[in-house]
N, C-alpha and C positions, 0 to 999 in steps of 0.2 A: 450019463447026461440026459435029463430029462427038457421033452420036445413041446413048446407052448402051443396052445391049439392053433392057433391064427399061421404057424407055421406048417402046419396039415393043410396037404392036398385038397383043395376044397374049402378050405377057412376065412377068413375076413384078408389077410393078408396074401393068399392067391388073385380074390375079385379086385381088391386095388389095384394089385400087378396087370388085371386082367384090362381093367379101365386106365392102365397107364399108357399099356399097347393100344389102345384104342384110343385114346385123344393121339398117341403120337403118329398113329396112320394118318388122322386127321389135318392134324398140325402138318404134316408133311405133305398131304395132297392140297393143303391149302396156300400154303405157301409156294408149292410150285404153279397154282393156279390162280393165285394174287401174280407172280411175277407175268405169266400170262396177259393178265388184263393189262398189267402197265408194259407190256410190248405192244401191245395191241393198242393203247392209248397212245405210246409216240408213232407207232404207223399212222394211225389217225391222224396224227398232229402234223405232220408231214406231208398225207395227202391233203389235210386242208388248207396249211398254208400255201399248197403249191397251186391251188386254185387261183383264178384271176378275180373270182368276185366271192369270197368264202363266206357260209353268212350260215345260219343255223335255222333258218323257221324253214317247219315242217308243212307251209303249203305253197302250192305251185301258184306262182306270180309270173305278170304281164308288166313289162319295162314301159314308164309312159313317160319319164324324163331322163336321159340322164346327165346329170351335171358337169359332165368334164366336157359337153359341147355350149354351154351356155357363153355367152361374151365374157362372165367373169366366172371360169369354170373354177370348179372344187369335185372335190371325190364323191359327194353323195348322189342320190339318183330317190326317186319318186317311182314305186309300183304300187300295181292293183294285185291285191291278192285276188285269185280264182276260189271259190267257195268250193269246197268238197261236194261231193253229191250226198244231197240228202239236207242240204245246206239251201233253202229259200230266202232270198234277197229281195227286201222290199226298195226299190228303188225311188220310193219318194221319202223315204227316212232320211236323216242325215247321214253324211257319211263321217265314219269312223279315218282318221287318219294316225296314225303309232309312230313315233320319231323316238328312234334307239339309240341310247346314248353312245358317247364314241368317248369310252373313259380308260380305254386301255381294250377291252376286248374288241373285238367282230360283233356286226348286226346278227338282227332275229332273235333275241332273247325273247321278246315281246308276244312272238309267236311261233316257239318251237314246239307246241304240244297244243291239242284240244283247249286242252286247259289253261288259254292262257287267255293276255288280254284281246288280244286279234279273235282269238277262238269264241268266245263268251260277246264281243260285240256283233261278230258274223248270225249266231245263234239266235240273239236280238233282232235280228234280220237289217243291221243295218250293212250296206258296200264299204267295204276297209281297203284301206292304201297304207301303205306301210315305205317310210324313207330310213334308208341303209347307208353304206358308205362303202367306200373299200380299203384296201390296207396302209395305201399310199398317198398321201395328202398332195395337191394339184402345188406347181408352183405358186408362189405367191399367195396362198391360201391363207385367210383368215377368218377371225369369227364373225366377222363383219359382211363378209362377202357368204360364207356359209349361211347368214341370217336371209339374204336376201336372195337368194337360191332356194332357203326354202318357202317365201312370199311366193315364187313363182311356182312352185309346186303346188301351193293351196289355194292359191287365185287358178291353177289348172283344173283341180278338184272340183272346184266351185263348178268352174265353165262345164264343166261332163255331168252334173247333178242340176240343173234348171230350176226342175220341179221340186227338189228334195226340201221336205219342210223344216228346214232352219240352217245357218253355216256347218262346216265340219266341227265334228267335236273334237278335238288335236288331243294326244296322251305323250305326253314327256315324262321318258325315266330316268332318276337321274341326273348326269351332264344334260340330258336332251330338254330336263324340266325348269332349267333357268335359261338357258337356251329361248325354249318357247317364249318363255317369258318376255324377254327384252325385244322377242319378234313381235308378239303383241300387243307390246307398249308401245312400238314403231308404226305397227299398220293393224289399228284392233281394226280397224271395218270386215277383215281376212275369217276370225275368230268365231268360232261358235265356243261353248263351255270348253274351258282347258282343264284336264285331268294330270295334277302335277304328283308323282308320286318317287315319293324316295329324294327329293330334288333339294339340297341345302341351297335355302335364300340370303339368314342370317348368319352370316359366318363365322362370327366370333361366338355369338350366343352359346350357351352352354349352364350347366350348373357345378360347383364344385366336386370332384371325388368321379365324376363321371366325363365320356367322349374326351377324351386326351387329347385328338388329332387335332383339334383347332390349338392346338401350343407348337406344334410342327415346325408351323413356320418359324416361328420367333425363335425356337430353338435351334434351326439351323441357321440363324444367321439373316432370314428372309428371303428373297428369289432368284439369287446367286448362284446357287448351288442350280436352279434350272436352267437359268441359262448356260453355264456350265455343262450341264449336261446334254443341253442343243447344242452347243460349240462342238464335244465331242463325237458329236451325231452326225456332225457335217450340215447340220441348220435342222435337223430333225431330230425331234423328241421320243425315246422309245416306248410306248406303251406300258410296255413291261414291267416299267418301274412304278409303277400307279396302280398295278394290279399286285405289284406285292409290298404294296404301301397300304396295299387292302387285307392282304393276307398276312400282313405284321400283326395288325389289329387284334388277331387271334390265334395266337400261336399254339393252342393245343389243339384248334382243328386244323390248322393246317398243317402242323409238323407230324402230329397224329392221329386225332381222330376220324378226318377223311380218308383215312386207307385203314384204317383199322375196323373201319366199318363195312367196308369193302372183303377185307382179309375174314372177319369172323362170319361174315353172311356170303363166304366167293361165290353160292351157286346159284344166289337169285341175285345183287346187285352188280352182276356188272353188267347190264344195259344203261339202266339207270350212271351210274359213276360214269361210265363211256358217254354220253352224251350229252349231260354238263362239262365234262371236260373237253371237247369237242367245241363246244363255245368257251369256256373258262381257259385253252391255252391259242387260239385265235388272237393274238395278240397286236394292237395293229399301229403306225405311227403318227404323229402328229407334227405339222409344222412346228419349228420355234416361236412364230409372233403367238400362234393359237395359244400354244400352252404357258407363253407370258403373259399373255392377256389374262387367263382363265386365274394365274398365282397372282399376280399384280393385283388386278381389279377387283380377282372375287374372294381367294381364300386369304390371300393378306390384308389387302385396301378396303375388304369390306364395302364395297362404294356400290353395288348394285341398288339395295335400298334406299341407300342416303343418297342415291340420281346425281352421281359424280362421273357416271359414266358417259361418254357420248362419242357419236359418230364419226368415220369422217365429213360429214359432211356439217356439223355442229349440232346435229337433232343431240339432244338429251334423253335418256331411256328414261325414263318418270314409269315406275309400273301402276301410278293409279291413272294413268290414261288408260287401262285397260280396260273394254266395255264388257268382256262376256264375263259369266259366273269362271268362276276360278274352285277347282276341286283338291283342295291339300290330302296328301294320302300319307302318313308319317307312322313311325311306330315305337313304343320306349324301346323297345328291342334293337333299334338299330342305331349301332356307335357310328356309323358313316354318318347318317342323318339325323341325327334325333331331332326330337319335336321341337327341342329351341332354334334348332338352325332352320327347322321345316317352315316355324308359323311366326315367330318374332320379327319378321320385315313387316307383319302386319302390326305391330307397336311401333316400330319407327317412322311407318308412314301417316297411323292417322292416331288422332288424340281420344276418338270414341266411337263409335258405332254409327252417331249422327255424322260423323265427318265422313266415313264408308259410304253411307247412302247417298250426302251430298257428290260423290263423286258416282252416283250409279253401281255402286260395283256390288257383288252377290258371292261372298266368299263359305265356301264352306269346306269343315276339315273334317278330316277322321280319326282318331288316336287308335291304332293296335296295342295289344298291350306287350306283346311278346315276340311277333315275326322279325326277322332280322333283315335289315339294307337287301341280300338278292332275293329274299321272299316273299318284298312287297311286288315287287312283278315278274318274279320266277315263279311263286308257291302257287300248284294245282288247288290248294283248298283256300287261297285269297281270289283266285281267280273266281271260282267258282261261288265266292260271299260278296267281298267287297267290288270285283270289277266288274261280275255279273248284275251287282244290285245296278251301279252307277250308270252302263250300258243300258239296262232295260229301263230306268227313271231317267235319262237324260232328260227328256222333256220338264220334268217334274223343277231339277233343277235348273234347267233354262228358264224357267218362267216365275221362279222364287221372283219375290219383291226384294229391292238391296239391303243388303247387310250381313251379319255374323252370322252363321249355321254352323253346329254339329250336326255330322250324320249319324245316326245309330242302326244300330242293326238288331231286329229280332225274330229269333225263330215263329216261323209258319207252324202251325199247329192247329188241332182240330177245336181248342176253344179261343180261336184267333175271330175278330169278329171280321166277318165281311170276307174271308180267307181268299174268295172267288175274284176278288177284285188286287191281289198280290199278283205278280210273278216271280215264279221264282221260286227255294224253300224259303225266302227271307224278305222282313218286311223293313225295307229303310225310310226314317222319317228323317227330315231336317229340323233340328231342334234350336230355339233365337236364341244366342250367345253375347256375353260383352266382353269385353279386349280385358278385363279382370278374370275371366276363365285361362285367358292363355297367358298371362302373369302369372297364377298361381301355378305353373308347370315348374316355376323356377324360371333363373337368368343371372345376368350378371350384375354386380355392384357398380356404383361410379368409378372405385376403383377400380374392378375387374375392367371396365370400357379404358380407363386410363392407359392400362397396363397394354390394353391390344393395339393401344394409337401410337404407343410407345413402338414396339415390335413394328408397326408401319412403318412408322418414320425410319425406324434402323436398316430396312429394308431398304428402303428407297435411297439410302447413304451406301449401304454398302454394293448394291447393284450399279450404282453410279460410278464407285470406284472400280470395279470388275469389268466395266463395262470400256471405262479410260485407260487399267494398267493393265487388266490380263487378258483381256476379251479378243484383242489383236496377235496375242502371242498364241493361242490358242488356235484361231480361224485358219492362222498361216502354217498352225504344223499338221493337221490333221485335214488325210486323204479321205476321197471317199469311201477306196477300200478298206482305210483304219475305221471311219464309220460304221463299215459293213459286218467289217469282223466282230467289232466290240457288240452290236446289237445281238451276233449270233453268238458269242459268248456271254450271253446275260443267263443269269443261272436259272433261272426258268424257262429258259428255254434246251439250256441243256440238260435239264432234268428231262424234257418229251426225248432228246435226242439220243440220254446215253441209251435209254431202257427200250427203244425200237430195235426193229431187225436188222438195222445197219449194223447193231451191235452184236459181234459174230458169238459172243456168250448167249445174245438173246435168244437166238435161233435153235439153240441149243434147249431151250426152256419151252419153245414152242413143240417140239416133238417128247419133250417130259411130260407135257401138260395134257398130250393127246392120251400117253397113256393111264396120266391121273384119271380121265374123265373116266376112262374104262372101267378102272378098278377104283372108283370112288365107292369112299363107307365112312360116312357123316358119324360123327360120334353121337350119343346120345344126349339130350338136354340134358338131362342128370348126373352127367358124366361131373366127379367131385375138380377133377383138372380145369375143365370147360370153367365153370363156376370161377378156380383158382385166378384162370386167365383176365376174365372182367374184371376180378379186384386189381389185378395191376396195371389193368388200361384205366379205370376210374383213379386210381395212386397217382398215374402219370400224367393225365387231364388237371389231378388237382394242382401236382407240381408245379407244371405250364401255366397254370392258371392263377398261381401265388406271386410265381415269376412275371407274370403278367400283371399284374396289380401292383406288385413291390414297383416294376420301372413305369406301370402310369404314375402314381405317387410319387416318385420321384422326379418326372419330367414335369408334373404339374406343381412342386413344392421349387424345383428350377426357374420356370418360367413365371410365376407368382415375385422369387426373391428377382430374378435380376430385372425384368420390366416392372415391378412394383418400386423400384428403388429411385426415389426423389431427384440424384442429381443425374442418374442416369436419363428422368423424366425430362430434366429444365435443359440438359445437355441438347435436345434434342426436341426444343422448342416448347413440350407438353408440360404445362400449368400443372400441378401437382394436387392443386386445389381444385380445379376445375371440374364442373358436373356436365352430364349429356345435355346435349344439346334439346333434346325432346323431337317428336316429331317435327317435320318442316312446313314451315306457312303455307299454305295454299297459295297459287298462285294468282296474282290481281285478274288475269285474264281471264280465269275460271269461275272466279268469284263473281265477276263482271257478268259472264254466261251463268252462272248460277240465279242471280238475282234475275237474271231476266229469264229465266224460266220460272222462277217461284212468281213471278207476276202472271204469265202467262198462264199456269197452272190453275192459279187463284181466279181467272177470270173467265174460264173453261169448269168451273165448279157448279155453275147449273145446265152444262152444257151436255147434249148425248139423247139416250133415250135406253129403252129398256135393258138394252145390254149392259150397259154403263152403271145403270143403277142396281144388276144384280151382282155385280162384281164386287161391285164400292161396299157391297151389303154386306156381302159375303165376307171381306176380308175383313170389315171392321168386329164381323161374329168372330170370328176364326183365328184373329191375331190374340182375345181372350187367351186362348190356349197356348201360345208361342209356340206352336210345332207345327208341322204340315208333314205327314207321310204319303207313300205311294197308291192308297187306296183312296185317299183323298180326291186323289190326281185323277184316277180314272175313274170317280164319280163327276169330277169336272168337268171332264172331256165335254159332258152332257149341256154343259152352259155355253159353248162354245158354238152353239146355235141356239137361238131364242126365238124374236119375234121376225126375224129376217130368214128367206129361205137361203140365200148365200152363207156359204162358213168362212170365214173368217181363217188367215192361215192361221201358222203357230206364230212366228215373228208378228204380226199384226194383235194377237192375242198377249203376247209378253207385254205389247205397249201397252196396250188397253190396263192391263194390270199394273203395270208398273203408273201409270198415267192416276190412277187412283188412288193406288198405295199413296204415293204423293202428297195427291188432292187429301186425305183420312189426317194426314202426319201434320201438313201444313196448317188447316184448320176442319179440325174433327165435327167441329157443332156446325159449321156452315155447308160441310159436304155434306153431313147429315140431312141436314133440312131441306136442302137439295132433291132430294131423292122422292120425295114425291111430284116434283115438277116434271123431272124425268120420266114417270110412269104411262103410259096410255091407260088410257078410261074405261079398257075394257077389263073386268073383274078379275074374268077367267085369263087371259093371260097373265097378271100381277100375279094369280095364285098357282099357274104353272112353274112361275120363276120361283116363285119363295116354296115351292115344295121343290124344286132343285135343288137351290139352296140349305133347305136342310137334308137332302138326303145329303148330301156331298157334307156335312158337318155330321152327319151318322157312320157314314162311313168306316172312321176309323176309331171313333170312341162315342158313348151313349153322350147325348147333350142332356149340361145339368149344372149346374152352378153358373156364373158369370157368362158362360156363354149360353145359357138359355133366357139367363134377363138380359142382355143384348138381342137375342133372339128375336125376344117378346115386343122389344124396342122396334125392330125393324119390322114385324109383323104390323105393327100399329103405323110406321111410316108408308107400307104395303097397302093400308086401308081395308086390313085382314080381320079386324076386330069383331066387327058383328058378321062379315061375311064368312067367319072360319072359326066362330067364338068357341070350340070345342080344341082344335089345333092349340090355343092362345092360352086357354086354361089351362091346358096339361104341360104349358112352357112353362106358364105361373109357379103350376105343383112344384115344377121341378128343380125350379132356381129356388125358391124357399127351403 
């Protein structure tokens, strides 16, 4: 019997062997040191929920409210982060304040690393205060009373900041960014710029094939099933279930890919995995009224935008009472929030762009094209593009004139013009948009709106009867201790529980693991097994991932048939025929105040002096362009003193500009010819301003088409023509 060579000592068939033993030392030290990490992840989880105030940011804070002493207390509380050393704080900036949403986890997401948004506004040198919450919701706690708990936290802010050149800029993530919201349609005077990010406004909104979760409700029936599940809680709602109503959404990263990523890299990610899960199983509770409010109102009723909501006290949440710029931060990437739920309240509140300015308001959004729902304010490389840029231009957008803005973002680079005048590696500019940009994202049909008013109404029947036939049988048989128990048997939290050291197997793993560490030997990249492995975690992502698609498609071909279905429609009051309503009238009162400001305006149009008229100048150059970026800004700065020795604050200079903007919009030919009444008669000052003026229009691009025969226009209103006839012709060359 003759021997194949692959079967000699030394042939192709030993080095296989040879690489079989050596992925499986691998495979075996890794998996005893993956079990490791997740012992070490429920001890984690164990000491932080045994914490009295367990929260995750990674800088040392000073308590300056806390809410459970207020006259209408609640769980959350107002601190000052303390800036690391190395970290200067300019104290006349505004101040940054971070409100973290309470969606199912623990505070501090916001700023648990450098990187994050606390960290990047700190950096900006402006003072950050950051409002957290704790596990335990106060009695009687609602969203009502949490709104106004946090009024006093930021009328506190105020009162400690005097000097600071403008209101706080507030950052809602999340739960905490419609939250802000309905705070600042209550009390805008409180508000400086709101940075809403990750935060669904539009709730129904969506497009076919994609974001499943707005059919949720309808398919269970509507918010029955939550109160139900308050009932069992003993009047409290467990978090828990919201967090893996998140981790449904993607079932091959959470059944596998988050620990498979862990198990093939054990010897550099477990800090990393340790530390989002340290916020990620911080799991905390909510009142029952809270979280019916939050189902009722927002993700079934839909009623935040359509201003169906209201107080107790009868105030109406209207969000176009809102006075400061408003910052949407959205991404395609994220099925929690996508872009239609982020920026379509801005279609149902205003009919155009002109109806936005008539109410003052300065919106501007951002589209990611990939980061997902925790990455727009977990991810170190968003923090360090997008929250960086909007922290160090906050001013920039303070001071925007009203209306639609994208932001974009572009790399800093050596043939960037003016680069000196960026911070940052990235240059952000606001780009003018009309409400047909955020239509073309997609949305929904008359039908599709049908079908969600349907699912409301069902809701609001079937919560009625839940609430008359089972709601009392339910209150009377469940203890607190049935409460108590059922929370700590929620399978997420049994999962931290079984694989801790309480678990006497686990302990076992932790003295394996010591001697893995010993005798670790990483196989080699090349290793042909190693390779093997990925193909069947890629196999099994796809699986997850088909199964994942097959029951959105099916929940979305579900709730299409049975709320699209006519008698189901008419059963339940909804016209079958019937179309949206469109946005809502504006209100007489406002209209009232509108025209008496367009009067006022128009009668302050030869009104001011040199300041006045270099502003009015400027922007009617500058709107040419529809964009304004941040080099822009800090050529401006420069205008913000003129022929006056005193400066002018920031807030006094937004007027000014806004007051203008106005005056250009309302009648462009009468402001214009305005502006040399405006001027003083000395030469040299008029040609200080109008060389301001254009450097700040050089800035961030060469002047030349439309806005250098604007240019030419205002040079001649200037009386720059023969005093600067070289300036005047080279505007000439360049608009031709």
């Amino acid at each position: 019997m003759s021997l194949d060579n692959s079967q000699l000592p030394g042939g192709p068939m030993s080095g296989l062997v040879a690489k079989a033993v050596e992925y499986m030392v691998d495979a075996g030290q890794r998996s005893v040191l993956f079990l490791d990490i997740m012992r070490q992840r429920g001890d984690q989880y164990r000491e932080h929920v045994a914490q009295t105030a367990p929260h995750v940011l990674s800088y040392a804070a000073e308590l300056i409210i806390d809410g459970r002493k207020l006259e209408q207390p609640v769980n959350y509380a107002l601190v000052r982060i303390i800036p690391p050393k190395g970290v200067e704080i300019d104290l006349k900036r505004r101040p940054f304040i971070v409100v973290d949403p309470r969606a199912g986890h623990g505070p501090g997401i916001g700023g648990f690393k450098a990187d994050s948004e606390i960290g990047v506004a700190m950096k900006a040198g402006h003072p950050c205060y950051f409002v957290g919450f704790l596990p335990e919701p106060m009695p009687g706690q609602t969203i009502e009373r949490i709104a106004r708990a946090e009024a006093i936290f930021i009328e506190k802010v105020i009162e400690r900041h005097p000097e600071a050149d403008g209101k706080p800029c507030v950052i809602g993530n999340c739960q905490a960014g419609w939250a802000v919201m309905i705070l600042a349609s209550l009390r805008p005077e409180l508000f400086g710029p709101l940075i809403i990010a990750g935060a669904p406004l539009a709730y129904w909104a969506g497009v076919r094939g994609q974001y499943p979760m707005r059919y949720s409700g309808g398919l269970l029936g509507g918010s029955w099933l939550t109160a139900l599940s308050s009932d069992l809680g003993g009047g409290k709602f467990d978090g828990a279930w919201l967090v893996q109503n998140f981790e449904n959404q993607n079932p091959s990263n959470t059944l596998w890919t988050k620990q498979y990523n862990v198990y093939s890299k054990v010897d550099t990610e477990a800090d990393r995995y340790l530390e989002f899960e340290r916020w990620w199983g911080g799991h905390v509770n909510l009142n029952a009224e809270e979280i019916q409010f939050i189902v009722d109102e927002l993700f079934i009723g839909n009623n935040l935008a359509a201003g169906r909501i209201k107080m107790s006290d009868g105030s109406p949440v209207d969000l176009r009472n809102i006075r400061s710029p408003i910052v949407v931060f959205c991404s395609k990437g994220d099925n929690i929030t996508p872009p239609q739920q982020a920026l379509h309240w801005i279609l149902e509140l205003y009919a155009d762009v002109d109806e936005i300015r008539a109410y003052g308001q300065t919106i501007v959004y951002t589209v990611h094209e990939t980061i997902g729902h925790l990455g727009i304010f977990v991810s170190g490389g968003i923090a360090k593009k997008e929250h960086a840029e909007f922290s160090s231009n906050i001013d920039l957008i303070d001071v925007l004139p009203p209306g639609l803005y994208e932001a974009t973002f572009e790399a800093r680079g050596a043939d960037t013009t003016n680069a000196e005048l960026a911070v940052g590696q990235w240059v952000m500019r606001c780009e003018a948009r009309t409400l047909d940009d955020i239509r073309n994202m997609g949305g929904n049909s008359p039908e599709d709106e049908r079908r969600f008013e349907t699912a409301k109404r069902v809701s609001e029947m079937n919560i009625e009867a839940y609430r008359k036939y089972v709601q009392p049988w339910v209150k009377s048989m469940v203890t607190p201790q049935m409460a108590e128990m059922m929370r700590n048997w929620h399978p997420l939290r049994l999962q931290y529980e079984a694989f801790s050291s309480q678990n006497p197997f686990m302990q076992v793993v932790g003295n394996a693991a010591e001697k893995a560490r010993e005798r670790r030997k990483p196989v080699a990249n090349d290793n042909p097994f190693l390779a093997f492995q990925d193909r069947i975690s890629k196999q099994i992502v796809s699986s997850l991932d088909q199964w994942r698609d097959s029951q959105e498609a099916l929940s979305e071909a579900m709730f299409l048939a049975i709320y699209g279905s006519p008698a189901l429609q008419a059963a339940v009051g909804v016209d079958p025929k019937s179309m949206p309503s469109g946005p809502r009238e504006m209100d007489p009162k406002h209209r009232e105040l509108l025209e008496a400001r367009v009067t006022e305006l128009k009668s302050k149009i030869s009104s001011g002096g040199l300041r006045e008229a270099g502003v009015r100048a400027l922007l009617y150059v500058g709107s040419a362009r529809g964009m304004v970026d941040e080099r822009s800004l800090e050529a401006l700065r420069r205008l913000r003193q003129t022929d006056e020795s005193k400066r002018i604050t920031l807030a006094e200079f937004k007027t000014l500009v806004r007051e203008q903007f106005f005056m250009l919009l309302l009648d462009r030919e009468a402001a214009l010819a305005a502006i040399p009444k405006l001027l003083p008669k000395n030469a040299e000052q008029r040609r200080k301003v109008f060389a301001a003026i254009q450097e700040v229009l050089s800035a961030s691009a060469e002047i030349s088409g439309e806005v250098a025969k604007r240019l030419k226009q205002v040079a001649g209103l200037f009386g720059l023509d023969a005093a600067d006839g070289s300036n005047v012709r080279s505007l000439g060359s360049k608009a031709s």
